[in-house]
C-alpha positions, 0 to 999 in steps of 0.5 A, a space after each residue: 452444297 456450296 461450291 468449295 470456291 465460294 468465300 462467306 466474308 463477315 463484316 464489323 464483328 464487335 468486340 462483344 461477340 463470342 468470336 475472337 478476331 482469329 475466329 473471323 479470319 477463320 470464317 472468312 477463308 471458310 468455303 462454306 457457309 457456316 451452319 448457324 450463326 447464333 454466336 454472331 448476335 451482336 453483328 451488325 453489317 453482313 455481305 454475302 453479295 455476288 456469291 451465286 447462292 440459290 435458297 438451297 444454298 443457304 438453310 440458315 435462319 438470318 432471324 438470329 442476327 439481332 443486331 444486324 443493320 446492313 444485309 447485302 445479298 446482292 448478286 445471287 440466285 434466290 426466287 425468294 427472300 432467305 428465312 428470318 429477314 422479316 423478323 431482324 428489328 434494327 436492319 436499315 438497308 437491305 440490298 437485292 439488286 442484280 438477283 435476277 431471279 427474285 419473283 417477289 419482296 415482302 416480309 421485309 422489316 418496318 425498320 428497314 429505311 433502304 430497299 435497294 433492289 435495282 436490275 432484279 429482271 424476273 422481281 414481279 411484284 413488292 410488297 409493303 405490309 407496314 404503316 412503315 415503308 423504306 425508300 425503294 430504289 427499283 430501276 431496272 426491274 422490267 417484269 416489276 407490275 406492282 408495289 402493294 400496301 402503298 395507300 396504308 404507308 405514312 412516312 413519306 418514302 422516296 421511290 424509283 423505278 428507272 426501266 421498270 416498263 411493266 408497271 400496270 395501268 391500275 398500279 400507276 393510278 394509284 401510285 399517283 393517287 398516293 402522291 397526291 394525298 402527301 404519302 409519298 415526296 417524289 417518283 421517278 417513273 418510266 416514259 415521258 407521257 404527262 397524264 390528260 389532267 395536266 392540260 392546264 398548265 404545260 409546257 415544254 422547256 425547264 420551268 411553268 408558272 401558275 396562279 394559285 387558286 383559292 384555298 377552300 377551307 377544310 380542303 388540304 391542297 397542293 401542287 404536282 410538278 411533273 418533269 421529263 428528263 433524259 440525257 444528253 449525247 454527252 451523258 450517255 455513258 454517265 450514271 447519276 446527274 444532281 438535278 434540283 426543283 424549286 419553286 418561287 413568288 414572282 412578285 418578289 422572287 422569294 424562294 418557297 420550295 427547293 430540293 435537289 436529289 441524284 437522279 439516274 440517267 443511265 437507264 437505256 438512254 430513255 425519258 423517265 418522268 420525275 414527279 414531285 408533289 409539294 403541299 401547300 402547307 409547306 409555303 403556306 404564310 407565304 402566298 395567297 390565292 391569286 399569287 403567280 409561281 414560277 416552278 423551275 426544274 435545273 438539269 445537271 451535268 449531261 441531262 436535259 430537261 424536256 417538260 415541266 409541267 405543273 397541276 394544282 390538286 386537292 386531296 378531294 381531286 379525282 385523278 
Protein backbone atom coordinates (compact mmCIF):
# COMPACT_ATOMS: atom_id res chain seq x y z
CA UNK A 1 0.00 0.00 0.00
CA UNK A 2 0.88 3.41 -0.89
CA UNK A 3 2.13 5.61 1.96
CA UNK A 4 -0.68 7.74 3.48
CA UNK A 5 2.20 10.98 2.52
CA UNK A 6 1.96 10.13 -1.02
CA UNK A 7 -0.14 12.99 -3.12
CA UNK A 8 -1.61 11.49 -7.09
CA UNK A 9 -1.71 14.99 -8.60
CA UNK A 10 -4.09 14.98 -11.86
CA UNK A 11 -3.45 17.40 -14.39
CA UNK A 12 -5.64 19.31 -17.61
CA UNK A 13 -8.93 17.22 -16.95
CA UNK A 14 -11.45 18.58 -19.83
CA UNK A 15 -14.52 19.66 -19.24
CA UNK A 16 -15.88 16.41 -21.31
CA UNK A 17 -14.85 13.90 -18.36
CA UNK A 18 -17.39 12.58 -16.14
CA UNK A 19 -15.37 14.55 -13.19
CA UNK A 20 -16.35 17.94 -11.90
CA UNK A 21 -13.63 20.53 -10.89
CA UNK A 22 -14.66 19.49 -7.29
CA UNK A 23 -13.84 16.08 -8.04
CA UNK A 24 -10.43 16.91 -8.90
CA UNK A 25 -9.64 18.77 -6.12
CA UNK A 26 -10.74 15.73 -4.37
CA UNK A 27 -8.25 13.59 -6.21
CA UNK A 28 -5.72 15.69 -5.77
CA UNK A 29 -5.60 15.55 -1.73
CA UNK A 30 -6.28 11.75 -1.91
CA UNK A 31 -3.30 9.59 -0.43
CA UNK A 32 -3.70 7.21 -2.35
CA UNK A 33 -3.80 6.19 -5.72
CA UNK A 34 -7.46 5.81 -6.84
CA UNK A 35 -8.34 1.99 -8.07
CA UNK A 36 -9.42 2.70 -11.77
CA UNK A 37 -9.22 5.53 -13.85
CA UNK A 38 -11.78 4.63 -16.21
CA UNK A 39 -13.89 7.98 -15.43
CA UNK A 40 -10.77 9.74 -16.79
CA UNK A 41 -10.75 8.73 -20.49
CA UNK A 42 -10.83 12.10 -21.69
CA UNK A 43 -7.30 13.04 -19.76
CA UNK A 44 -4.59 14.00 -21.69
CA UNK A 45 -1.64 15.12 -19.49
CA UNK A 46 -0.87 13.14 -16.34
CA UNK A 47 2.05 13.32 -13.69
CA UNK A 48 2.96 11.16 -11.22
CA UNK A 49 6.47 12.15 -11.03
CA UNK A 50 8.92 11.75 -7.82
CA UNK A 51 6.34 9.90 -6.30
CA UNK A 52 8.62 6.90 -5.07
CA UNK A 53 6.12 4.33 -6.67
CA UNK A 54 7.32 0.59 -7.03
CA UNK A 55 5.30 -1.78 -9.77
CA UNK A 56 3.67 -2.86 -6.53
CA UNK A 57 2.33 0.42 -5.87
CA UNK A 58 0.38 1.20 -8.88
CA UNK A 59 -1.89 -2.05 -10.04
CA UNK A 60 -3.77 0.29 -12.25
CA UNK A 61 -3.92 -0.38 -16.09
CA UNK A 62 -2.97 3.32 -17.53
CA UNK A 63 -4.23 1.59 -21.17
CA UNK A 64 -7.53 3.25 -20.24
CA UNK A 65 -6.52 6.86 -20.66
CA UNK A 66 -7.14 6.93 -24.21
CA UNK A 67 -6.73 10.65 -24.63
CA UNK A 68 -3.78 10.61 -22.87
CA UNK A 69 -0.65 12.69 -24.61
CA UNK A 70 2.09 13.62 -21.77
CA UNK A 71 2.87 10.61 -18.87
CA UNK A 72 5.20 11.89 -16.50
CA UNK A 73 6.30 9.00 -14.23
CA UNK A 74 9.32 10.48 -13.35
CA UNK A 75 11.49 9.85 -10.23
CA UNK A 76 9.96 6.30 -9.05
CA UNK A 77 11.03 3.07 -8.51
CA UNK A 78 9.73 0.81 -11.24
CA UNK A 79 12.00 -2.41 -12.79
CA UNK A 80 9.56 -2.22 -15.55
CA UNK A 81 7.02 0.07 -17.45
CA UNK A 82 3.28 0.23 -15.31
CA UNK A 83 0.69 -2.09 -17.53
CA UNK A 84 -1.13 -0.22 -20.53
CA UNK A 85 1.66 2.17 -21.97
CA UNK A 86 1.94 0.33 -25.27
CA UNK A 87 -1.61 0.26 -25.77
CA UNK A 88 -2.28 4.57 -25.37
CA UNK A 89 -2.37 5.67 -29.14
CA UNK A 90 -2.25 9.64 -28.75
CA UNK A 91 0.85 9.72 -26.10
CA UNK A 92 3.56 11.82 -27.44
CA UNK A 93 6.01 12.43 -24.55
CA UNK A 94 6.69 9.95 -21.93
CA UNK A 95 8.90 10.95 -19.37
CA UNK A 96 11.29 8.13 -17.10
CA UNK A 97 14.18 10.05 -16.20
CA UNK A 98 15.96 9.40 -12.58
CA UNK A 99 13.84 5.88 -12.40
CA UNK A 100 16.72 4.59 -11.32
CA UNK A 101 15.87 1.00 -11.21
CA UNK A 102 14.30 0.64 -14.71
CA UNK A 103 16.11 -2.52 -16.48
CA UNK A 104 14.33 -2.04 -19.78
CA UNK A 105 11.88 0.01 -22.27
CA UNK A 106 9.98 -1.48 -24.86
CA UNK A 107 6.08 -1.77 -25.66
CA UNK A 108 6.23 1.98 -26.02
CA UNK A 109 3.63 3.50 -28.58
CA UNK A 110 4.36 4.12 -32.35
CA UNK A 111 2.96 7.62 -31.45
CA UNK A 112 5.25 8.48 -29.09
CA UNK A 113 7.52 11.52 -30.53
CA UNK A 114 9.58 11.88 -26.79
CA UNK A 115 11.30 9.42 -24.72
CA UNK A 116 12.71 11.24 -22.38
CA UNK A 117 14.66 9.02 -19.82
CA UNK A 118 17.94 10.63 -18.72
CA UNK A 119 20.12 9.35 -15.36
CA UNK A 120 17.87 5.99 -15.08
CA UNK A 121 21.29 4.41 -13.76
CA UNK A 122 20.31 0.45 -13.91
CA UNK A 123 18.09 1.12 -18.01
CA UNK A 124 20.28 -1.91 -19.66
CA UNK A 125 18.71 -1.89 -22.86
CA UNK A 126 15.70 -0.09 -25.14
CA UNK A 127 13.77 -1.18 -27.52
CA UNK A 128 11.95 -0.15 -30.54
CA UNK A 129 9.64 -2.56 -32.18
CA UNK A 130 7.84 0.14 -34.64
CA UNK A 131 8.95 1.60 -38.14
CA UNK A 132 8.05 4.66 -35.81
CA UNK A 133 10.69 5.65 -33.36
CA UNK A 134 10.69 8.69 -30.70
CA UNK A 135 13.51 11.15 -29.96
CA UNK A 136 15.53 9.31 -27.21
CA UNK A 137 17.08 11.71 -24.74
CA UNK A 138 19.05 8.92 -22.71
CA UNK A 139 22.18 10.95 -21.27
CA UNK A 140 23.22 9.51 -17.95
CA UNK A 141 22.33 5.97 -18.42
CA UNK A 142 25.75 4.28 -17.24
CA UNK A 143 24.46 0.53 -17.51
CA UNK A 144 22.61 1.44 -20.94
CA UNK A 145 24.64 -1.32 -23.71
CA UNK A 146 22.06 -1.10 -26.42
CA UNK A 147 19.23 0.46 -28.54
CA UNK A 148 17.32 -2.14 -30.54
CA UNK A 149 15.20 -2.25 -33.93
CA UNK A 150 17.23 0.87 -34.92
CA UNK A 151 17.63 -0.54 -38.54
CA UNK A 152 13.91 -1.05 -39.05
CA UNK A 153 13.18 2.81 -38.00
CA UNK A 154 12.24 5.14 -40.79
CA UNK A 155 11.51 8.78 -39.58
CA UNK A 156 14.65 10.14 -38.62
CA UNK A 157 14.61 10.52 -34.69
CA UNK A 158 17.30 12.32 -32.87
CA UNK A 159 19.15 10.35 -30.16
CA UNK A 160 21.22 11.36 -27.16
CA UNK A 161 23.09 9.50 -25.02
CA UNK A 162 25.39 11.81 -22.81
CA UNK A 163 27.31 9.47 -20.21
CA UNK A 164 26.02 6.54 -21.37
CA UNK A 165 29.79 4.85 -21.05
CA UNK A 166 28.62 1.18 -21.61
CA UNK A 167 27.31 1.31 -24.68
CA UNK A 168 28.66 -2.20 -26.95
CA UNK A 169 31.19 -2.02 -29.42
CA UNK A 170 28.57 -4.29 -32.02
CA UNK A 171 25.98 -1.44 -30.75
CA UNK A 172 27.89 1.64 -31.90
CA UNK A 173 28.63 -0.10 -34.94
CA UNK A 174 25.36 -0.27 -35.96
CA UNK A 175 24.27 2.86 -34.60
CA UNK A 176 26.70 4.44 -36.94
CA UNK A 177 25.74 2.12 -39.80
CA UNK A 178 22.04 3.44 -39.23
CA UNK A 179 23.35 7.08 -39.35
CA UNK A 180 24.80 6.30 -42.41
CA UNK A 181 22.06 4.92 -44.51
CA UNK A 182 19.99 8.45 -43.52
CA UNK A 183 17.71 6.90 -40.80
CA UNK A 184 18.63 8.88 -38.10
CA UNK A 185 19.89 12.99 -38.30
CA UNK A 186 22.36 13.30 -35.46
CA UNK A 187 23.81 11.41 -32.29
CA UNK A 188 25.40 12.78 -29.42
CA UNK A 189 27.73 9.70 -27.99
CA UNK A 190 30.15 9.28 -25.00
CA UNK A 191 33.99 9.98 -25.54
CA UNK A 192 36.29 11.86 -28.25
CA UNK A 193 37.76 8.57 -30.07
CA UNK A 194 36.98 9.61 -33.92
CA UNK A 195 36.80 6.05 -35.91
CA UNK A 196 40.15 4.88 -38.27
CA UNK A 197 37.89 5.78 -41.38
CA UNK A 198 37.87 9.38 -40.96
CA UNK A 199 41.53 9.51 -41.46
CA UNK A 200 41.11 11.52 -44.43
CA UNK A 201 39.90 14.63 -43.78
CA UNK A 202 40.85 15.47 -39.59
CA UNK A 203 41.47 17.85 -38.28
CA UNK A 204 41.52 19.25 -35.03
CA UNK A 205 39.91 23.05 -34.41
CA UNK A 206 36.22 23.95 -35.33
CA UNK A 207 35.67 23.57 -39.09
CA UNK A 208 37.30 20.81 -42.16
CA UNK A 209 36.98 21.41 -45.46
CA UNK A 210 36.82 18.80 -48.29
CA UNK A 211 36.42 18.11 -52.09
CA UNK A 212 33.22 16.53 -53.24
CA UNK A 213 34.12 13.46 -55.00
CA UNK A 214 32.03 12.28 -57.90
CA UNK A 215 28.30 11.45 -57.72
CA UNK A 216 28.04 7.45 -59.30
CA UNK A 217 24.79 7.19 -60.35
CA UNK A 218 22.48 4.76 -58.79
CA UNK A 219 24.67 5.45 -55.54
CA UNK A 220 22.88 7.94 -52.64
CA UNK A 221 25.82 9.64 -51.02
CA UNK A 222 26.38 11.87 -48.10
CA UNK A 223 28.66 13.49 -45.55
CA UNK A 224 29.37 12.51 -41.77
CA UNK A 225 30.68 15.66 -39.77
CA UNK A 226 31.84 14.26 -36.45
CA UNK A 227 32.42 16.74 -33.62
CA UNK A 228 34.12 16.65 -30.25
CA UNK A 229 32.80 19.20 -27.94
CA UNK A 230 33.19 19.76 -24.31
CA UNK A 231 33.06 22.57 -21.81
CA UNK A 232 35.19 25.14 -20.91
CA UNK A 233 36.14 25.91 -16.97
CA UNK A 234 33.33 28.51 -17.20
CA UNK A 235 30.53 26.11 -18.09
CA UNK A 236 31.36 23.43 -15.78
CA UNK A 237 28.50 24.16 -13.53
CA UNK A 238 26.16 24.99 -16.96
CA UNK A 239 23.64 22.56 -18.70
CA UNK A 240 22.90 23.07 -22.12
CA UNK A 241 24.83 25.55 -24.74
CA UNK A 242 23.27 26.35 -28.36
CA UNK A 243 25.89 24.99 -30.63
CA UNK A 244 25.32 25.01 -34.57
CA UNK A 245 26.90 22.96 -37.86
CA UNK A 246 26.82 24.33 -41.39
CA UNK A 247 28.16 23.80 -44.33
CA UNK A 248 29.36 26.17 -47.29
CA UNK A 249 30.59 26.46 -50.98
CA UNK A 250 33.93 27.94 -50.82
CA UNK A 251 33.84 29.05 -54.25
CA UNK A 252 30.97 31.83 -53.54
CA UNK A 253 30.39 31.13 -49.94
CA UNK A 254 26.57 30.12 -50.42
CA UNK A 255 25.33 28.46 -47.22
CA UNK A 256 24.11 24.93 -48.12
CA UNK A 257 23.38 23.01 -44.98
CA UNK A 258 22.83 24.72 -41.21
CA UNK A 259 21.35 23.35 -37.77
CA UNK A 260 21.68 24.49 -34.69
CA UNK A 261 20.33 22.13 -31.71
CA UNK A 262 21.00 22.57 -27.52
CA UNK A 263 23.66 20.18 -26.75
CA UNK A 264 24.18 18.88 -23.07
CA UNK A 265 27.59 19.96 -21.62
CA UNK A 266 26.97 18.96 -18.15
CA UNK A 267 27.73 15.25 -18.18
CA UNK A 268 30.92 15.09 -15.87
CA UNK A 269 32.84 17.62 -17.48
CA UNK A 270 33.78 15.04 -20.49
CA UNK A 271 34.19 15.01 -24.19
CA UNK A 272 31.17 13.70 -25.96
CA UNK A 273 31.19 13.19 -29.94
CA UNK A 274 28.15 14.91 -31.88
CA UNK A 275 27.83 13.29 -35.27
CA UNK A 276 25.54 14.75 -37.76
CA UNK A 277 24.97 12.86 -41.17
CA UNK A 278 23.85 15.17 -44.18
CA UNK A 279 22.81 13.69 -47.70
CA UNK A 280 23.80 14.95 -50.54
CA UNK A 281 20.27 15.36 -51.58
CA UNK A 282 19.67 17.99 -49.34
CA UNK A 283 22.28 20.48 -51.28
CA UNK A 284 22.07 18.68 -54.42
CA UNK A 285 21.44 21.28 -57.63
CA UNK A 286 23.95 23.19 -55.51
CA UNK A 287 27.32 21.75 -56.05
CA UNK A 288 29.12 19.54 -58.38
CA UNK A 289 31.99 16.81 -58.13
CA UNK A 290 35.03 18.60 -57.35
CA UNK A 291 33.54 21.23 -55.39
CA UNK A 292 35.49 22.58 -52.26
CA UNK A 293 33.16 22.68 -48.85
CA UNK A 294 34.11 24.37 -45.81
CA UNK A 295 32.16 22.41 -42.52
CA UNK A 296 32.28 24.85 -39.63
CA UNK A 297 31.07 23.51 -36.17
CA UNK A 298 30.36 27.11 -33.81
CA UNK A 299 30.47 26.45 -30.17
CA UNK A 300 28.13 28.16 -27.51
CA UNK A 301 28.58 29.99 -24.60
CA UNK A 302 31.22 27.77 -22.10
CA UNK A 303 31.67 24.99 -24.90
CA UNK A 304 34.61 24.47 -26.94
CA UNK A 305 34.97 22.86 -29.87
CA UNK A 306 38.06 20.30 -30.01
CA UNK A 307 37.60 18.17 -33.69
CA UNK A 308 35.60 18.67 -36.69
CA UNK A 309 36.02 16.02 -38.76
CA UNK A 310 34.43 15.13 -41.90
CA UNK A 311 33.79 11.72 -44.01
CA UNK A 312 32.04 11.58 -47.37
CA UNK A 313 29.94 8.07 -47.48
CA UNK A 314 27.81 6.16 -49.74
CA UNK A 315 25.17 3.94 -48.57
CA UNK A 316 27.40 0.95 -50.44
CA UNK A 317 30.34 2.24 -48.01
CA UNK A 318 31.51 -0.29 -45.26
CA UNK A 319 32.12 0.99 -42.18
Amino acid sequence: MVSALLSFRVVEVPQSSSYSEEEELVIEQQPFLPLSLSGLSSLTTLDISCRDLSNNDISINLGSLFSLQDLNLAGNHFSELPAGIGNLAKLEKLDLSRCRNLLFISDIPSSLRALVARYCGSLEKVSIQSKTAPDLLLGGCGKLAEIQGLESVENKPVIRMENCDNLSNNFKEILLQVLSNGKIPDVVLPGSDVPRWFIQYQRDGSFSTFRIPPISAGLSPGIIVWTVYGATEKGRWRRWSLCSASIRKKKDDDELFYTRPYLDISAEHKDHSWVIYIPFSRIQGAVEGGDELEVSVKPGDYTIVKKCDVHPIFLSSKL
